[in-house]
Each structure stands twice: as structure tokens, then as C-alpha cells.
N, C-alpha and C positions, 0 to 999 in steps of 0.2 A: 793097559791101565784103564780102558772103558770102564771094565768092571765097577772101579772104583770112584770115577770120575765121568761125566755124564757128557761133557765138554767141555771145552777151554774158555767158552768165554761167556759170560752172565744170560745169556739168551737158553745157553744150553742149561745150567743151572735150575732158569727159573721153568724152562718147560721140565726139569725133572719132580721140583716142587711139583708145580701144576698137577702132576701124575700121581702123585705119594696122595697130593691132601684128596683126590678122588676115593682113594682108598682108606681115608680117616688116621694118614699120620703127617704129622708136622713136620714142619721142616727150619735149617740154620742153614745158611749159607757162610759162605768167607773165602776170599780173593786168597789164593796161596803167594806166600812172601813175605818176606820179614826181612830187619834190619837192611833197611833203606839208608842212603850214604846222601842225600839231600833232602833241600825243603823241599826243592819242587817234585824230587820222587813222591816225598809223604802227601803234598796236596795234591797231587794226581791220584791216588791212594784215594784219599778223605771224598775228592768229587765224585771217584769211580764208586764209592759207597753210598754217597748221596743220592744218584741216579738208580743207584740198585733199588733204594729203599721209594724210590720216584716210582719206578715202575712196578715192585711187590703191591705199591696202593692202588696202581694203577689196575691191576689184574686181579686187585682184591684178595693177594694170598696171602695165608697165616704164616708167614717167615718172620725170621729174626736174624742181626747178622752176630756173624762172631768175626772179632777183630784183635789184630797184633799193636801192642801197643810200636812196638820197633818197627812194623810196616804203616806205623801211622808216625814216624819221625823220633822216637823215643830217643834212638845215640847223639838225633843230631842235636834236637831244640826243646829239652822238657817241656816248658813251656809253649811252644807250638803245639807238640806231640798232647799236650792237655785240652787245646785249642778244637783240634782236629775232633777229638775223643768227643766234647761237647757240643761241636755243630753237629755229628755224627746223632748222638742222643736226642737234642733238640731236633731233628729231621724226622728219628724215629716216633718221636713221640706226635708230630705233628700228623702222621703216617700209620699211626698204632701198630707200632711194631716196637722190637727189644735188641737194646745191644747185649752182647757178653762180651767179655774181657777175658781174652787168653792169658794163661800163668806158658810162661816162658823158662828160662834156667831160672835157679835157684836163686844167682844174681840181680835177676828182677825183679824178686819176690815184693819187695819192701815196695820200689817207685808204684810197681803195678797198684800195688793196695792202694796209694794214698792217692795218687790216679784215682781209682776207684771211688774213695770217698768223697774226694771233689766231686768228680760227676755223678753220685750219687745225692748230694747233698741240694744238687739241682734239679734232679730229675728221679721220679723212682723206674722208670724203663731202661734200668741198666743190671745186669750180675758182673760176674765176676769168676773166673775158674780159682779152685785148690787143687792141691796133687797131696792125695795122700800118703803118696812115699816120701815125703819131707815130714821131720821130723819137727819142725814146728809149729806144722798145719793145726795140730790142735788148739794153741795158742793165739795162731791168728785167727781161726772161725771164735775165739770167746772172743777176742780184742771186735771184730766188724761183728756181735751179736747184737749190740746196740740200736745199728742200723734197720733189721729186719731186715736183711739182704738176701737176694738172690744169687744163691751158689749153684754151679755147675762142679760137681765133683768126680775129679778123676784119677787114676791111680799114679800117671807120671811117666812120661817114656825119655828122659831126657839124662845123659849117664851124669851120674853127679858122683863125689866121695859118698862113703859110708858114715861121714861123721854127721853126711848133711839130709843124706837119705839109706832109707832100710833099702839094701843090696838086696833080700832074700825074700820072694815072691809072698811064701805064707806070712811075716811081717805086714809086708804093704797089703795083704787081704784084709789080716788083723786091723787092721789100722784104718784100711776103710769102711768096713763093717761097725768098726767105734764112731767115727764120722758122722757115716747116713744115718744110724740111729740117734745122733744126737741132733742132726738136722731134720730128721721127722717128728724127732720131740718138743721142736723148734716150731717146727710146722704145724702141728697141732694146736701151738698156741697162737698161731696165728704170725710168728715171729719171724720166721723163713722162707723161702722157695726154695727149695733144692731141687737140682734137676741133677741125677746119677749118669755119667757119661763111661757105660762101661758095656762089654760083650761077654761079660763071665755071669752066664746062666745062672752058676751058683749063687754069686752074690745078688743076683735080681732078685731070686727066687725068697731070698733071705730077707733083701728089704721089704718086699711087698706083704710077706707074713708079719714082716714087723709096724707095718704102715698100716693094717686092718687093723692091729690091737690097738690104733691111736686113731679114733675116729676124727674127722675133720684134716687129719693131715694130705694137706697137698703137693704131690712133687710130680716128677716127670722122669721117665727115662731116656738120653739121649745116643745113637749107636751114626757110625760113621756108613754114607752110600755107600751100597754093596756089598756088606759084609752082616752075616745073620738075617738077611733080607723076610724069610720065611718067620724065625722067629720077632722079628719085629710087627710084622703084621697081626701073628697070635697073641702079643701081649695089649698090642690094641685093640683088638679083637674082645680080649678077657676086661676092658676096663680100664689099663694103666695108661693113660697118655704120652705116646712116643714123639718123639725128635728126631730128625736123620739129618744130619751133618752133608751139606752136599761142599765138596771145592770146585775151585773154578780155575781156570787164570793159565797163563803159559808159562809159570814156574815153575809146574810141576815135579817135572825131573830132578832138578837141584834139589826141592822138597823135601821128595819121597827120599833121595838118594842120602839125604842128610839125615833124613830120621832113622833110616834103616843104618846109617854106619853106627850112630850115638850108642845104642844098645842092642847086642845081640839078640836080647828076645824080640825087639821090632821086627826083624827077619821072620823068625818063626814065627810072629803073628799073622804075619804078611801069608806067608808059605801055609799054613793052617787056613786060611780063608780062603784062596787058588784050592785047596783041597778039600 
């Protein structure tokens, strides 16, 4: 799991930042874990963030974290778990840096959003993820257009029904290609950040021809450590501003092992990048 993972614990992390921003790409960091069963798990969480974001200012790197709303207490204590969310943002911003907000099962969809708006409504250094294989992501990117928000958009690897998400690959392309163009047209007006959190060449290649035809528009692409490495470097190389996702944390195992059972394709994505 090197490959994928730099080391287990925020030293290793931020020396792989370190190395990337040498090379002119960004980086996101995020402690793996979720769905915490106490308060004191989630505020151990919330400090171990705080300290990340202590020492990113400290060493002057361009990171940002991405965070679980469930690994910051969500089952136990909503209102904690909103608590954590906004000392978290408040740190960042004193730190100039940016949270994101992971989209989890379909089940979260809603608390995340309004999560989201809370601590948006306090601070603008915060996004938020979509999955465009939910079938009501359209609807929620008009519902949060208001705000001028920062999205991270991604396609979705979590097995849900078909009534709740498109089952069928070309579908959820369909539907993120509808998406990013409507957040680059967002973006042009000044109204959006979109950041594309995807490894399908294809549909890069698609947003970036579609992002020159709207001058002013600014987004970002974000791709997960060690995976496409070579093509991440060429797309910052040409221009496009990259992100690399690093994890950290000793939950690896459970993690990975949980994302790869949900949906079969996670497998093969996995097995395609090892190749």
C-alpha cells in the first residue's frame, strides 16, 4: 500500500506534500476514518486536525484538509460534529489554508449540505464534495448556487440502489460532464470553485477544452497519491492546477478494505493502477 499511502502518520504525509509542491502540485491531506462511536474519538480527530493545520503554516505548505463529517462525530453529536467542523475552518483560515467536506452514503447527503452551509455562512475557506452518480446532485449544486461555493466533484464509489444512483458507468460520465460544465459556467462568472476529483483522462481532457471556451473560469483538478502520478505532473506542467490527495492514519486497512467490498469496480480500479 506505499504506493498509495506515503505513511501512516502526518509527518509522513506532510513530507510527501513537501515533495509534490517542489514540483508545482498541490496537495489535500485527510486522517483515514470515519464513523467514530464517541465524543472523545471525534475531539481527538478535531485536535489531530488542528495540529495538522499548526504545522502546514508552520512549514509554509499549500495544503488543504479534507474531512469526514462521521469521523468528526456526526452519529454521535450533530451538533458537536458542527462544532468540530467550525473550529476546524476557523484554524484554517487563521493558517490560510481550506477545509473540504467529504460526501459519504447517500444517507448523509442532506445533514452534510446543511453542515456545509453553516460553516460556510461563517467562513468562505470551506467546499464541499458532490458524487455525480446521485441522481439528485443536480438539484443540490442549483439549491448551494447561491452561495458561490466550492465543489469538489466526483463520480461516487459508494454501492447505493439504482433508484438513488445511475448503476451504469456511461450514465454517471453523462452526468459528470453535465455537472463540470455547469460549474465552469459558474466559474466564469465568478460564482464557483470547482475542483474535478477524477482519473478518467477522458473526461479531463473534455473539461479543460471546455474551460478555455469560458475565459476567466477557474477550477482545479484533484487525483488521489500514487495513482496517474506521471499524468498529474503533465497536466501541471500544461497549466491546469493539480491537487493530490495524500491519506494518512493507521486505519488504513479497514479503509481500503471497506471501499473495495462496496463496489466492485473499486477493485478494478485499484488492480488498473498496481498495472
Amino acid at each position: 500500500m506505499r504506493r498509495f499511502l506515503p505513511g501512516e502518520d502526518l509527518e509522513a504525509a506532510l513530507s510527501a506534500a513537501a515533495d509534490l509542491t517542489r514540483v508545482g502540485l498541490g496537495t489535500v491531506i485527510t486522517q483515514l476514518g470515519e464513523q467514530v462511536r464517541t465524543s472523545a474519538e471525534a475531539a481527538t480527530v478535531r485536535n489531530d486536525y488542528r495540529r495538522a493545520l499548526d504545522q502546514i503554516r508552520d512549514r509554509a505548505l499549500p495544503v488543504h484538509l479534507s474531512v469526514k463529517l462521521t469521523h468528526l462525530g456526526l452519529d454521535v453529536d450533530r451538533e458537536a460534529c458542527a462544532h468540530n467542523l467550525e473550529t476546524l475552518t476557523e484554524r484554517a483560515a487563521a493558517t490560510s489554508s481550506f477545509v473540504w467536506i467529504d460526501m459519504e452514503e447517500s444517507r448523509y447527503v442532506d445533514v452534510t449540505l446543511d453542515l456545509f452551509r453553516r460553516a460556510r455562512e461563517l467562513r468562505g475557506n470551506v467546499g464541499v464534495c458532490l458524487q455525480a452518480y446521485l441522481r439528485r446532485t443536480s438539484r443540490d449544486l442549483e439549491a448551494l448556487a447561491p452561495l458561490g461555493p466550492a465543489i469538489r466533484l466526483v463520480k461516487g464509489a459508494y454501492n447505493e440502489p439504482a433508484a438513488v444512483a445511475f448503476p451504469r458507468k456511461r450514465d454517471v460520465d453523462a452526468s459528470y460532464l453535465d455537472l463540470a460544465t455547469g460549474l465552469l459556467e459558474s466559474a466564469a462568472r465568478g460564482a464557483a470553485l470547482p475542483a474535478f476529483g477524477t482519473h478518467d483522462l477522458r473526461l479531463i481532457s473534455e473539461i479543460r477544452a471546455r474551460a478555455r471556451g469560458l475565459p476567466g473560469a477557474r477550477y482545479e483538478v484533484h487525483m488521489l497519491y500514487g495513482i496517474r502520478t506521471p499524468d498529474q505532473r503533465a497536466l501541471a506542467a500544461a497549466g491546469t492546477p493539480v491537487r493530490v490527495l495524500i491519506s494518512y492514519g493507521d486505519a488504513w486497512f479497514a479503509w481500503y478494505m471497506r471501499r473495495l467490498a462496496e463496489r466492485p469496480a473499486n477493485v478494478w480500479f485499484v488492480l488498473r493502477s498496481l498495472a
